[in-house]
N, CA, C and O atoms as a Maestro MAE file, in Angstrom:
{
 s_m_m2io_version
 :::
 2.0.0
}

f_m_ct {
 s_m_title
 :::
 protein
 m_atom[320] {
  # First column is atom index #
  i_m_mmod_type
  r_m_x_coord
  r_m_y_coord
  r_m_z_coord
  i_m_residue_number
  s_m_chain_name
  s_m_pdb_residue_name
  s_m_pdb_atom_name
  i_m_atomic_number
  :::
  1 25 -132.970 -20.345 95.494 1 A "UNK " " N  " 7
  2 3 -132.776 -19.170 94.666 1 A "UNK " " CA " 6
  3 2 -134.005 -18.283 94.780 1 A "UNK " " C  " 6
  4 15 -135.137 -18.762 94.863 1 A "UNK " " O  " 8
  5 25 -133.789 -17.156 94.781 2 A "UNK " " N  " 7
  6 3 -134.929 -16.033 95.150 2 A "UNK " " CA " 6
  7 2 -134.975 -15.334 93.742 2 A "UNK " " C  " 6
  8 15 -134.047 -15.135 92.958 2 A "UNK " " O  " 8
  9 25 -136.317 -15.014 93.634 3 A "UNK " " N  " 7
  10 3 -136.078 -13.857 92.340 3 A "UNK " " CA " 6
  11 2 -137.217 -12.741 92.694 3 A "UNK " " C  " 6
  12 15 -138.288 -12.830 93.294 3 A "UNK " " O  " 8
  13 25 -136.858 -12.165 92.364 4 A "UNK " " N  " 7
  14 3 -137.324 -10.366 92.227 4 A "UNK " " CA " 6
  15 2 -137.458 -9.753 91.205 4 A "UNK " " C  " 6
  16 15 -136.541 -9.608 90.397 4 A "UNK " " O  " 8
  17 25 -138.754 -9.233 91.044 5 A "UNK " " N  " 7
  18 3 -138.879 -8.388 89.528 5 A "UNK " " CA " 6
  19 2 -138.796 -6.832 90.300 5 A "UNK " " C  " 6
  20 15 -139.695 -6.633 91.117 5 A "UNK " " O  " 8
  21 25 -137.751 -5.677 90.095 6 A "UNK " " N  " 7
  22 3 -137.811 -4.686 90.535 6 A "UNK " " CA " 6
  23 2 -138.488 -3.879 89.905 6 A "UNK " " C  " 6
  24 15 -138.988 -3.926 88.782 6 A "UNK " " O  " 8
  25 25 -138.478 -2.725 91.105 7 A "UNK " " N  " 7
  26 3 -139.459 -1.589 90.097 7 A "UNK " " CA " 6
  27 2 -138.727 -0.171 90.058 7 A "UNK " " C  " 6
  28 15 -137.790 0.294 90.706 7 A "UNK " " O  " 8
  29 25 -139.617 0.379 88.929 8 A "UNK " " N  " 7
  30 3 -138.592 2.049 88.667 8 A "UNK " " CA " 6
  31 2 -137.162 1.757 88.323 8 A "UNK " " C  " 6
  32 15 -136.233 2.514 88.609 8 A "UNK " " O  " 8
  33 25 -137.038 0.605 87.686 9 A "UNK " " N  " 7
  34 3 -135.336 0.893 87.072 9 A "UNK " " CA " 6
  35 2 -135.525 -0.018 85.734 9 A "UNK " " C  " 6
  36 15 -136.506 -0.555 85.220 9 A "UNK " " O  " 8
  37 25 -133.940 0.062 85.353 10 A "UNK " " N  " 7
  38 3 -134.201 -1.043 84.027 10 A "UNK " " CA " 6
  39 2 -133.740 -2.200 84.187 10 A "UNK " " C  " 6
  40 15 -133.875 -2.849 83.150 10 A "UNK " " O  " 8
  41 25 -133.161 -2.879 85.159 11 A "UNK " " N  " 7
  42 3 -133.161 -4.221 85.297 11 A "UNK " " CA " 6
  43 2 -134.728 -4.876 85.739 11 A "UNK " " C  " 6
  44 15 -135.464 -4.405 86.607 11 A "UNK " " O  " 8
  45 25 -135.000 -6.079 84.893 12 A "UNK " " N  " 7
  46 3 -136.155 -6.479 84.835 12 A "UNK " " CA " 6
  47 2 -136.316 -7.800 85.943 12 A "UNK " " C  " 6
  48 15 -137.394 -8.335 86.200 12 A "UNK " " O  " 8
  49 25 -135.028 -8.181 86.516 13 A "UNK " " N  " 7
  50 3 -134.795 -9.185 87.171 13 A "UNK " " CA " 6
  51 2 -133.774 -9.504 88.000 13 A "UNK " " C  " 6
  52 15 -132.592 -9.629 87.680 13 A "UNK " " O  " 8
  53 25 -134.335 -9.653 89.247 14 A "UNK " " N  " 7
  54 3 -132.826 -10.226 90.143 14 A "UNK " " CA " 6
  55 2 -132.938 -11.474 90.596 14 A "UNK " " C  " 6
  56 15 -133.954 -11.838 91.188 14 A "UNK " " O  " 8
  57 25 -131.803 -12.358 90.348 15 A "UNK " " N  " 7
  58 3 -132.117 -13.800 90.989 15 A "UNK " " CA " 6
  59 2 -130.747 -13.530 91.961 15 A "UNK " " C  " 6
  60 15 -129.675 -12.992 91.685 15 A "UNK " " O  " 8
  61 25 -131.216 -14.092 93.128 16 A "UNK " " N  " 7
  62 3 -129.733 -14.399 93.905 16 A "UNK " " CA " 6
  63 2 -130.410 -15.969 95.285 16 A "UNK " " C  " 6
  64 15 -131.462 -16.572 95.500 16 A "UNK " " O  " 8
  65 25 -128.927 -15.953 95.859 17 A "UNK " " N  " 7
  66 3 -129.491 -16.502 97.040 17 A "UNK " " CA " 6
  67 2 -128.916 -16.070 98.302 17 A "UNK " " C  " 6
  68 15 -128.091 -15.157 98.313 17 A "UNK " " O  " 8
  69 25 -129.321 -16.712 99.467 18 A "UNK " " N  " 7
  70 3 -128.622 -16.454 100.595 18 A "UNK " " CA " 6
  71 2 -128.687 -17.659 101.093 18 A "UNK " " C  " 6
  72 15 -129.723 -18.323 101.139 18 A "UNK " " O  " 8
  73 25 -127.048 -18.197 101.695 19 A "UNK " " N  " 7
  74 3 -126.801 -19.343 102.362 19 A "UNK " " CA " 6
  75 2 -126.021 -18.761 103.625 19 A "UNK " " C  " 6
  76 15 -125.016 -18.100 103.366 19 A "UNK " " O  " 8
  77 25 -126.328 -18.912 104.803 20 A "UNK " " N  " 7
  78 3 -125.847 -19.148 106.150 20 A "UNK " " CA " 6
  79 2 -125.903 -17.750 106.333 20 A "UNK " " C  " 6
  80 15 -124.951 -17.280 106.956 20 A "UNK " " O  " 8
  81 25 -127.225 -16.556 105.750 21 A "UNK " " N  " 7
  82 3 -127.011 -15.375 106.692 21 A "UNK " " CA " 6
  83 2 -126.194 -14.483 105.049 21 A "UNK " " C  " 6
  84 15 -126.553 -13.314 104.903 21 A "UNK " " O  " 8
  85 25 -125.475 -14.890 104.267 22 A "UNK " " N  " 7
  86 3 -124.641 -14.835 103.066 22 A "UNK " " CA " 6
  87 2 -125.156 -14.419 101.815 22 A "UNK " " C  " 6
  88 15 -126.146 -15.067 101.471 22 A "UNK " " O  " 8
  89 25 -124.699 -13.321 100.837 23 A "UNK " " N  " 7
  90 3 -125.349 -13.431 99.631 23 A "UNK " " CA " 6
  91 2 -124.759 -13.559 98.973 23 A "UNK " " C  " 6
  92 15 -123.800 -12.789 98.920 23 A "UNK " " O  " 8
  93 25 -124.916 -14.830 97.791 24 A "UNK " " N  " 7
  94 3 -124.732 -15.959 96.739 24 A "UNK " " CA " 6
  95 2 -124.887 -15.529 95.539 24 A "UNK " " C  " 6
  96 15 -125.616 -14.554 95.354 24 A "UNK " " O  " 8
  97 25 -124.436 -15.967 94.795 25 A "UNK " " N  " 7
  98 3 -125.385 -15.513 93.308 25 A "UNK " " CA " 6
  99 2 -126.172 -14.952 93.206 25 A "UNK " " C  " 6
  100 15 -127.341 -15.333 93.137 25 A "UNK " " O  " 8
  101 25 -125.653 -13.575 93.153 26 A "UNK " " N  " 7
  102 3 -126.550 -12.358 92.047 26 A "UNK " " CA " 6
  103 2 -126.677 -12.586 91.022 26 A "UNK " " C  " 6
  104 15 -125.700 -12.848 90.321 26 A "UNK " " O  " 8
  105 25 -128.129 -12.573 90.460 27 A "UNK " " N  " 7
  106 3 -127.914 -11.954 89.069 27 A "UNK " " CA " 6
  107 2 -128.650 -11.355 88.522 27 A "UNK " " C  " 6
  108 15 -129.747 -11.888 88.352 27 A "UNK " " O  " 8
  109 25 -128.425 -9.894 87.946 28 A "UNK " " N  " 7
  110 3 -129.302 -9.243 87.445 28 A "UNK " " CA " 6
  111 2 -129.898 -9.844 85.524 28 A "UNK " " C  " 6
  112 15 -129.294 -10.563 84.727 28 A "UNK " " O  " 8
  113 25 -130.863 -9.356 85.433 29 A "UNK " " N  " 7
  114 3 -131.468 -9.273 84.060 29 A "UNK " " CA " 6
  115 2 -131.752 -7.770 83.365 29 A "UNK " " C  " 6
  116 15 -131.722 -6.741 84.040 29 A "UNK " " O  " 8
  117 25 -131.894 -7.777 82.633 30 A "UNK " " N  " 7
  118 3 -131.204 -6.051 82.080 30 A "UNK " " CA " 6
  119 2 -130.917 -5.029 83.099 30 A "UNK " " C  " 6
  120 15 -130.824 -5.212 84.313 30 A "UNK " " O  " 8
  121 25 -130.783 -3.881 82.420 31 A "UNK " " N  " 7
  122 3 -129.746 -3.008 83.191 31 A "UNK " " CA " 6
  123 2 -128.676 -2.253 82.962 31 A "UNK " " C  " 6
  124 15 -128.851 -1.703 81.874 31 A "UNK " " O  " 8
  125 25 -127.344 -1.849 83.572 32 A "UNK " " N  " 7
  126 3 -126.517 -1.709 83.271 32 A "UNK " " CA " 6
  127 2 -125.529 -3.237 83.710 32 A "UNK " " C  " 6
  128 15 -125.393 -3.810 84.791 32 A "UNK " " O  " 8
  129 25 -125.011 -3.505 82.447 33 A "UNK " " N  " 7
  130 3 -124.447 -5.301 82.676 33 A "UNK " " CA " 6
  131 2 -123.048 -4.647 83.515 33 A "UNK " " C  " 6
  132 15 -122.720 -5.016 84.643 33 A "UNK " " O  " 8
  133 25 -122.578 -3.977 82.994 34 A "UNK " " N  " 7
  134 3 -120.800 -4.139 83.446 34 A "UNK " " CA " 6
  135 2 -121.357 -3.650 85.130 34 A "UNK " " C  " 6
  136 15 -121.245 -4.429 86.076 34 A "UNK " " O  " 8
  137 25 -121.811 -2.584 85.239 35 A "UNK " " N  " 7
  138 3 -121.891 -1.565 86.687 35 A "UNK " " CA " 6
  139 2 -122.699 -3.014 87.470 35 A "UNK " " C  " 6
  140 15 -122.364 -3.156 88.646 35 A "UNK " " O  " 8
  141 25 -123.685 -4.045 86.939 36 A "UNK " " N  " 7
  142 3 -124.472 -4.853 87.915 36 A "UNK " " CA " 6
  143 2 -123.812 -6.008 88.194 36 A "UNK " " C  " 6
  144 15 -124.067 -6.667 89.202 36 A "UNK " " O  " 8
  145 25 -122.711 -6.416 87.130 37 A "UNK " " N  " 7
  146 3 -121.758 -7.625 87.638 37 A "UNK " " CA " 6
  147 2 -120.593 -6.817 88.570 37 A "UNK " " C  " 6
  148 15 -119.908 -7.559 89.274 37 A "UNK " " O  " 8
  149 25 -120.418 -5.926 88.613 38 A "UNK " " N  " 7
  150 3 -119.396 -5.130 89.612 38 A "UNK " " CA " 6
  151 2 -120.534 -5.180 91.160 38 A "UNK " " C  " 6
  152 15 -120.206 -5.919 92.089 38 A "UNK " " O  " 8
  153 25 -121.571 -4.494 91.238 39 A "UNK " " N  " 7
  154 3 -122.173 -4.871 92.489 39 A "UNK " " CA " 6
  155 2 -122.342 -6.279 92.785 39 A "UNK " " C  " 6
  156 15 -121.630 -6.608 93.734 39 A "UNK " " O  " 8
  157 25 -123.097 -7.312 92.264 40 A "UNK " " N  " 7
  158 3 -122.733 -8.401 92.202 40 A "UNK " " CA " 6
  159 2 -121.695 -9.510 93.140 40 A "UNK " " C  " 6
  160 15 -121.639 -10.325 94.062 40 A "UNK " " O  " 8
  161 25 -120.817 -8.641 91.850 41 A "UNK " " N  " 7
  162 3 -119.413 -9.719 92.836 41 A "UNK " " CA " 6
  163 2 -118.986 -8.940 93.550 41 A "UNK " " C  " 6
  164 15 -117.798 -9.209 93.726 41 A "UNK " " O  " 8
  165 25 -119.470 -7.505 94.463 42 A "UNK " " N  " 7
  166 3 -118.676 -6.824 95.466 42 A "UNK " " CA " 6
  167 2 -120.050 -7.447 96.235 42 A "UNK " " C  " 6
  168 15 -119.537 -8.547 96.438 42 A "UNK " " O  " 8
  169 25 -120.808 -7.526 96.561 43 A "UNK " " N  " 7
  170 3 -121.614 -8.242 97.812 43 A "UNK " " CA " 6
  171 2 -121.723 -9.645 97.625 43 A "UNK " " C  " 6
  172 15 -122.104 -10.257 98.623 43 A "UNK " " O  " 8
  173 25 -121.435 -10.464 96.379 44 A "UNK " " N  " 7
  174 3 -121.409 -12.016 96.994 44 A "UNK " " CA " 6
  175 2 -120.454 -12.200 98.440 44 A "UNK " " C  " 6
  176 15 -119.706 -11.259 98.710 44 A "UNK " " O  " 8
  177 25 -120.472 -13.368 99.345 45 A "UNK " " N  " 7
  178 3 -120.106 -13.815 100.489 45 A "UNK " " CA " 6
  179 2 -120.261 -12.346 101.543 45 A "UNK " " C  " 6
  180 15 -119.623 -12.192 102.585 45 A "UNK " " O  " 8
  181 25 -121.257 -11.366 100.976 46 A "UNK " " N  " 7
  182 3 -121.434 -10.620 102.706 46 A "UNK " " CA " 6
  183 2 -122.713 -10.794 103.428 46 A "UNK " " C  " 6
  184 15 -123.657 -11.413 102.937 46 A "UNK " " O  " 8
  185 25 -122.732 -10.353 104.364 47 A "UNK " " N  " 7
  186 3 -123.990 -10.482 105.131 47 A "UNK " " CA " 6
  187 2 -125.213 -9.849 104.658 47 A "UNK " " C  " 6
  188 15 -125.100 -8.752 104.110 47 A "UNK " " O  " 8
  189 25 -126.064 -10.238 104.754 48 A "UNK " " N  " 7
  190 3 -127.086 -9.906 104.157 48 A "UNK " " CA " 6
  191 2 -127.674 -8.633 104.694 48 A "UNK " " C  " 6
  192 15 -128.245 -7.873 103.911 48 A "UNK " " O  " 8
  193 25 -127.578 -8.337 105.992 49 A "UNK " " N  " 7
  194 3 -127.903 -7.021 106.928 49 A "UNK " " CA " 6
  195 2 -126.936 -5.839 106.135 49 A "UNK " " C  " 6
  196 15 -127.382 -4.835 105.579 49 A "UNK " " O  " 8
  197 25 -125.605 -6.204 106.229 50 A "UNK " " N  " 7
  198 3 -124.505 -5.466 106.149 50 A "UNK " " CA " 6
  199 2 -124.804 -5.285 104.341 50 A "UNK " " C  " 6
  200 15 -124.198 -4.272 103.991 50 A "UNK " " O  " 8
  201 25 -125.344 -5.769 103.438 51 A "UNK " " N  " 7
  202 3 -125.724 -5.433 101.729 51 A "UNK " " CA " 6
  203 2 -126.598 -4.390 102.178 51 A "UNK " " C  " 6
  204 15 -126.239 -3.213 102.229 51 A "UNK " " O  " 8
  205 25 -127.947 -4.869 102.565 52 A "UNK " " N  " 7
  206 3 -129.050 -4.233 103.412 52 A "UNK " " CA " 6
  207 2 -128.870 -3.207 103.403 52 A "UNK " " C  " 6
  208 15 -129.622 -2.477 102.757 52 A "UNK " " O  " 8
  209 25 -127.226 -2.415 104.490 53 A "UNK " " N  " 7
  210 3 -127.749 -1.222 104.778 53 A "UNK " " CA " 6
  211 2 -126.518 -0.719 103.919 53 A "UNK " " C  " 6
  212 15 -126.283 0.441 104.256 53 A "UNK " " O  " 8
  213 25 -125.601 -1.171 102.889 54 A "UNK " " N  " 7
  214 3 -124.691 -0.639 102.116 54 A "UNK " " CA " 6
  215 2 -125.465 -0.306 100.752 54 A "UNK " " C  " 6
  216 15 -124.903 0.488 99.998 54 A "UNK " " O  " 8
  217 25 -126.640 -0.812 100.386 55 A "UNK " " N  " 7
  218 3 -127.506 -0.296 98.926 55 A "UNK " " CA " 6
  219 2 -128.748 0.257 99.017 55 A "UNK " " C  " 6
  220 15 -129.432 0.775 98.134 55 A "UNK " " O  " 8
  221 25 -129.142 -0.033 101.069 56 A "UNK " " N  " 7
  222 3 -130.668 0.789 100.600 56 A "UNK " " CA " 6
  223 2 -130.327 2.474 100.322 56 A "UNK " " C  " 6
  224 15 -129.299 3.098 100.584 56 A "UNK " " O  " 8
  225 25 -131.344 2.844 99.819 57 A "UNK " " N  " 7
  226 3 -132.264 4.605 99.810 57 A "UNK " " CA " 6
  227 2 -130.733 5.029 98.570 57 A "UNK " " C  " 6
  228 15 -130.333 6.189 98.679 57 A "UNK " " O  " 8
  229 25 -130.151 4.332 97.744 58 A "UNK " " N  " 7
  230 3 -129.059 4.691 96.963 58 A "UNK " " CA " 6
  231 2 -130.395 4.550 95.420 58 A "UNK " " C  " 6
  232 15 -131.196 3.634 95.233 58 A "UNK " " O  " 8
  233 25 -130.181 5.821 94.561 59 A "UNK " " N  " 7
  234 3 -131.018 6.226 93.911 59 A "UNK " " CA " 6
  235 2 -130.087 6.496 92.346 59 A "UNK " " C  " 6
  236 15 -128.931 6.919 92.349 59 A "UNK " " O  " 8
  237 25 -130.639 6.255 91.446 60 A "UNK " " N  " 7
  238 3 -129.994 6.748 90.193 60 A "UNK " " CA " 6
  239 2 -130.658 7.851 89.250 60 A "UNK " " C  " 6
  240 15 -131.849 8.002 88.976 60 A "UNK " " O  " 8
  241 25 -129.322 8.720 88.752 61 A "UNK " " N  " 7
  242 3 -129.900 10.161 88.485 61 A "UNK " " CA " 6
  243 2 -131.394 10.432 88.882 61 A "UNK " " C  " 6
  244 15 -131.637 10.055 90.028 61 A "UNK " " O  " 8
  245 25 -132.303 10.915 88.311 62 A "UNK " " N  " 7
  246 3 -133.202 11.576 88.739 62 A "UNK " " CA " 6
  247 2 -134.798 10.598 89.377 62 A "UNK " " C  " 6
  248 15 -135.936 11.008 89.605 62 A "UNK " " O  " 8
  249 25 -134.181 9.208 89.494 63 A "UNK " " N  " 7
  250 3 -135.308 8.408 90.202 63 A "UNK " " CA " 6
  251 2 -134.899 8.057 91.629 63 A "UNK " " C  " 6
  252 15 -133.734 7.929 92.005 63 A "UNK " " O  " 8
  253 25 -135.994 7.917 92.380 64 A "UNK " " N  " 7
  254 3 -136.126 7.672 93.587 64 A "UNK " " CA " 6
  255 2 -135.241 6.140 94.322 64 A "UNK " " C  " 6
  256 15 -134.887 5.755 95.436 64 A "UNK " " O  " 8
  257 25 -135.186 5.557 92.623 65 A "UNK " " N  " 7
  258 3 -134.647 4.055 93.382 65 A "UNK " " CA " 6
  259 2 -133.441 4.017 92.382 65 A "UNK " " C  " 6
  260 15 -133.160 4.790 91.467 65 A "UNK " " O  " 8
  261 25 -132.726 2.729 92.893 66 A "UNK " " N  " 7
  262 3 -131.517 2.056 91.899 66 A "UNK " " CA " 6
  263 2 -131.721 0.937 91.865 66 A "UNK " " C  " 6
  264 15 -132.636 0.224 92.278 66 A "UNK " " O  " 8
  265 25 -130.511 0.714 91.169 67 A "UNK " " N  " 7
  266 3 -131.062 -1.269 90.960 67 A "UNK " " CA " 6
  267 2 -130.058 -1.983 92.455 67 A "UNK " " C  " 6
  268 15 -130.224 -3.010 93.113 67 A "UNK " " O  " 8
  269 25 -129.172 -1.031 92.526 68 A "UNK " " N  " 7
  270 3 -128.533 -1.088 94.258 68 A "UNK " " CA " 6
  271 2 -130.176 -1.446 95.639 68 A "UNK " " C  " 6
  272 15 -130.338 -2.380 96.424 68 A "UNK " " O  " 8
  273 25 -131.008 -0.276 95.362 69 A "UNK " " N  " 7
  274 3 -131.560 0.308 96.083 69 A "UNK " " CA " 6
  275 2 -132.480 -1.245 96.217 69 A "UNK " " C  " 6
  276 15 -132.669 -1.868 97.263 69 A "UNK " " O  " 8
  277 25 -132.979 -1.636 94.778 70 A "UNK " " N  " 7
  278 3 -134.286 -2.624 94.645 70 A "UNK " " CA " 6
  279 2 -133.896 -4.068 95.007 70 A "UNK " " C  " 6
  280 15 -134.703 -4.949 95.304 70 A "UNK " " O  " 8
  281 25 -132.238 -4.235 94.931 71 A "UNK " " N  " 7
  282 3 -131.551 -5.316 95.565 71 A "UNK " " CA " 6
  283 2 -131.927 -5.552 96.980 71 A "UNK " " C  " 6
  284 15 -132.261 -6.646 97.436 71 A "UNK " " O  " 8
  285 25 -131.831 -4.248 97.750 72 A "UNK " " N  " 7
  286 3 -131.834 -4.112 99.006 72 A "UNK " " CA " 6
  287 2 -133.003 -4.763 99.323 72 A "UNK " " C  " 6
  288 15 -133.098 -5.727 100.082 72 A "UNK " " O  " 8
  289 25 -134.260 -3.990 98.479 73 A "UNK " " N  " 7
  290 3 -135.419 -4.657 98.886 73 A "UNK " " CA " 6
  291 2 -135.677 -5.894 99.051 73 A "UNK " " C  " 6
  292 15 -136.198 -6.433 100.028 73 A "UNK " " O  " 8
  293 25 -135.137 -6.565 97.633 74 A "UNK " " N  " 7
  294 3 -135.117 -8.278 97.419 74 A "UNK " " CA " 6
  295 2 -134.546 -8.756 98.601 74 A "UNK " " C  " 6
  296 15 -135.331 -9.582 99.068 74 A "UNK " " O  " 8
  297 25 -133.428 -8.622 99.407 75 A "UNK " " N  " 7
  298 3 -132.707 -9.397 100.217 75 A "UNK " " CA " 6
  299 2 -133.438 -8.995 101.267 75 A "UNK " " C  " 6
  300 15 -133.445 -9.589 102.345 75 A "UNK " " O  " 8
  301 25 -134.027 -8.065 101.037 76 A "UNK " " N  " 7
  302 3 -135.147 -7.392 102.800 76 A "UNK " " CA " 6
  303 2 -136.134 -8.666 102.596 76 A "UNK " " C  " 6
  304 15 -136.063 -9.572 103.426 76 A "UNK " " O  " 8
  305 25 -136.963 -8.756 101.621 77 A "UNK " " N  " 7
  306 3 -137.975 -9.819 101.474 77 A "UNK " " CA " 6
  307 2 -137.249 -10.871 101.550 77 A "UNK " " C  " 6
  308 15 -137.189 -11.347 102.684 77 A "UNK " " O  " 8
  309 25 -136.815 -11.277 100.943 78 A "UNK " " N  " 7
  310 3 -136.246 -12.846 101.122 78 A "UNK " " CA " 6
  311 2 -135.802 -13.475 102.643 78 A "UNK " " C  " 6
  312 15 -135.895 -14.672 102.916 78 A "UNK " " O  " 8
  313 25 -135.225 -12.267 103.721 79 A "UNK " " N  " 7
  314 3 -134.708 -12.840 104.766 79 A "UNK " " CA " 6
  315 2 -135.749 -12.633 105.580 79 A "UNK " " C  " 6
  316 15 -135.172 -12.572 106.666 79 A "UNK " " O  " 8
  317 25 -136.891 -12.483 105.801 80 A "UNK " " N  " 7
  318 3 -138.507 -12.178 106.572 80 A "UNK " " CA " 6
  319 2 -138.869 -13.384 106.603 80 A "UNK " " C  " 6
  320 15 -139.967 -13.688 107.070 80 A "UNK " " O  " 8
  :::
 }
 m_bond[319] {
  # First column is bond index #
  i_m_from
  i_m_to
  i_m_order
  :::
  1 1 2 1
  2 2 3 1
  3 3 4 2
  4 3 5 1
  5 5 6 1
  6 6 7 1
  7 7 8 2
  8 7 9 1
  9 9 10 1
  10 10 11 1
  11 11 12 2
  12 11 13 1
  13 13 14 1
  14 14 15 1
  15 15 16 2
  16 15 17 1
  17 17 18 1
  18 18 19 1
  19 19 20 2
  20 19 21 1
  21 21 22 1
  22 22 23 1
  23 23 24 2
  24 23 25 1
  25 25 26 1
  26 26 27 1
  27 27 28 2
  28 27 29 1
  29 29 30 1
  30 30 31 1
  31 31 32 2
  32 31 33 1
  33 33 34 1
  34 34 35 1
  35 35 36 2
  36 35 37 1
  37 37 38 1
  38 38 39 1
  39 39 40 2
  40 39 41 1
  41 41 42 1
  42 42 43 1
  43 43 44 2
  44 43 45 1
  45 45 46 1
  46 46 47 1
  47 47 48 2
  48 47 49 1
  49 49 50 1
  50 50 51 1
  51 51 52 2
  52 51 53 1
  53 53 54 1
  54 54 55 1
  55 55 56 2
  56 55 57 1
  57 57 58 1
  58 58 59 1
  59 59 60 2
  60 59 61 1
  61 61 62 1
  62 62 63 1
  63 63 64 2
  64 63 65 1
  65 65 66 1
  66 66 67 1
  67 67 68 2
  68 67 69 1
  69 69 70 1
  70 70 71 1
  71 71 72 2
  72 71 73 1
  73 73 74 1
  74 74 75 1
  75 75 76 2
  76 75 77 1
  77 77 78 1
  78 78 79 1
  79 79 80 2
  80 79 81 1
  81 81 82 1
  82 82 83 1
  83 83 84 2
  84 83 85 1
  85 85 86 1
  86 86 87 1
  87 87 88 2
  88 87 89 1
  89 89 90 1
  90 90 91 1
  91 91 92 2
  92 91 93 1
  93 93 94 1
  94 94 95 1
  95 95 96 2
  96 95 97 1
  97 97 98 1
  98 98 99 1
  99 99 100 2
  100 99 101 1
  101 101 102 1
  102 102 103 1
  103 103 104 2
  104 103 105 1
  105 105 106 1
  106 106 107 1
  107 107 108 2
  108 107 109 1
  109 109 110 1
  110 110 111 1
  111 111 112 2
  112 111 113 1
  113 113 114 1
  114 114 115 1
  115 115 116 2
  116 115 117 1
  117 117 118 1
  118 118 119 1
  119 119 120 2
  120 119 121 1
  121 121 122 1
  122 122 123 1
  123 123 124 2
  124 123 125 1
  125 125 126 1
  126 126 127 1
  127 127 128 2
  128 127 129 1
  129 129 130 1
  130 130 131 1
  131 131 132 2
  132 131 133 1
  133 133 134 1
  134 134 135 1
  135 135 136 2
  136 135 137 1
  137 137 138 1
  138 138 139 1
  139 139 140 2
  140 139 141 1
  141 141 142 1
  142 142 143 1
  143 143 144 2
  144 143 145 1
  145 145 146 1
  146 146 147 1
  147 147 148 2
  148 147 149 1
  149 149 150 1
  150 150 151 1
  151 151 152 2
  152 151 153 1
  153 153 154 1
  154 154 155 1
  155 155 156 2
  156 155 157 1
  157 157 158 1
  158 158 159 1
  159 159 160 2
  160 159 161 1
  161 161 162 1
  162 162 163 1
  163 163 164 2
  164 163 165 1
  165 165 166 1
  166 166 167 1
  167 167 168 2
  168 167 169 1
  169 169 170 1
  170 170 171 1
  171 171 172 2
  172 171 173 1
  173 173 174 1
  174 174 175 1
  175 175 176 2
  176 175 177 1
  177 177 178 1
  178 178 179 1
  179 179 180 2
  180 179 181 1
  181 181 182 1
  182 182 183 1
  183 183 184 2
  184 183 185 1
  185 185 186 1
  186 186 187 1
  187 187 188 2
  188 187 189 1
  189 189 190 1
  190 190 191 1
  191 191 192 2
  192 191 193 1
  193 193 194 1
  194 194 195 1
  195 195 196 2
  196 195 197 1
  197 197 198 1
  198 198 199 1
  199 199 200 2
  200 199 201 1
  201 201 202 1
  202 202 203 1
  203 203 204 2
  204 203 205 1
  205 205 206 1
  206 206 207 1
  207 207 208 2
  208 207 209 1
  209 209 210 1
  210 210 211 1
  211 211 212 2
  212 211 213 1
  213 213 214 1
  214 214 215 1
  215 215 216 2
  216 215 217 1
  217 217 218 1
  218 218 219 1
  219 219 220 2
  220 219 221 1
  221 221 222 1
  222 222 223 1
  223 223 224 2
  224 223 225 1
  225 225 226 1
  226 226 227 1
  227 227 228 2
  228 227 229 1
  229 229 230 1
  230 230 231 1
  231 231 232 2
  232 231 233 1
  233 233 234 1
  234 234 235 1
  235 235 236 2
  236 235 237 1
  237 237 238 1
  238 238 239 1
  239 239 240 2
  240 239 241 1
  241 241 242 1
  242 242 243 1
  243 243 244 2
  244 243 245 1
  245 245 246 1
  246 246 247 1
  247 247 248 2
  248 247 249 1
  249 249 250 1
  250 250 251 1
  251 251 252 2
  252 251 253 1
  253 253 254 1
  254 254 255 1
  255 255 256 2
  256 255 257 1
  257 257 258 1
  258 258 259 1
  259 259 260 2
  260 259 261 1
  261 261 262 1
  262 262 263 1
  263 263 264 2
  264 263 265 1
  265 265 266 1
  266 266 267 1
  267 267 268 2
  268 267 269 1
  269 269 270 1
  270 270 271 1
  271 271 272 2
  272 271 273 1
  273 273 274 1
  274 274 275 1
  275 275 276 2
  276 275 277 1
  277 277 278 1
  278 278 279 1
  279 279 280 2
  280 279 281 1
  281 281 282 1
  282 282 283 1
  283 283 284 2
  284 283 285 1
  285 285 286 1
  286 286 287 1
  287 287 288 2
  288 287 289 1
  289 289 290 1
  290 290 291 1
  291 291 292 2
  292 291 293 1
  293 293 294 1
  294 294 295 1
  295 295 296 2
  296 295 297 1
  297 297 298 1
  298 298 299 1
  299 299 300 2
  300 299 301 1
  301 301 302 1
  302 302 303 1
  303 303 304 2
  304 303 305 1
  305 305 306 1
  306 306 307 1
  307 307 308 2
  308 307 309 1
  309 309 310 1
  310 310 311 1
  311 311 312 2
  312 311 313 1
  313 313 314 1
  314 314 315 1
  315 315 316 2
  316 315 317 1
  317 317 318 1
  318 318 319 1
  319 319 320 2
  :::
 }
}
């Protein structure tokens, strides 16, 4: 299990994993709950490249990042 404290948003926490290339259990810690269990369970069982390039540089209203965006990062670090 990997965890990630993101930055510039309001989720304070992402735990997930990756098995065989795969991403596993998301889970965010604050945030928006309903909108982060909807991303969530739309990228559990995909590739981790293919999350990668479906949430990076994706930004919410007037900040530079999302909690999409800081996911991206987590699964960038974790697979290095």
């Amino acid at each position: 299990m990997y965890t990630y404290i993101p930055n510039g948003v309001c989720s304070r926490k992402i735990n997930f994993d990756i098995r065989d290339n795969k991403i596993v259990k998301v889970e965010f810690t604050g945030g928006c709950d309903g909108n982060l269990k909807g991303i969530s369970n739309l990228i559990e069982g995909m590739d981790a490249q293919e999350a990668i390039k479906r949430l990076k540089g994706l930004t919410c209203g007037n900040k530079n990042t999302s909690c999409p965006d800081q996911l991206s990062k987590a699964i960038e670090e974790a697979i290095k």
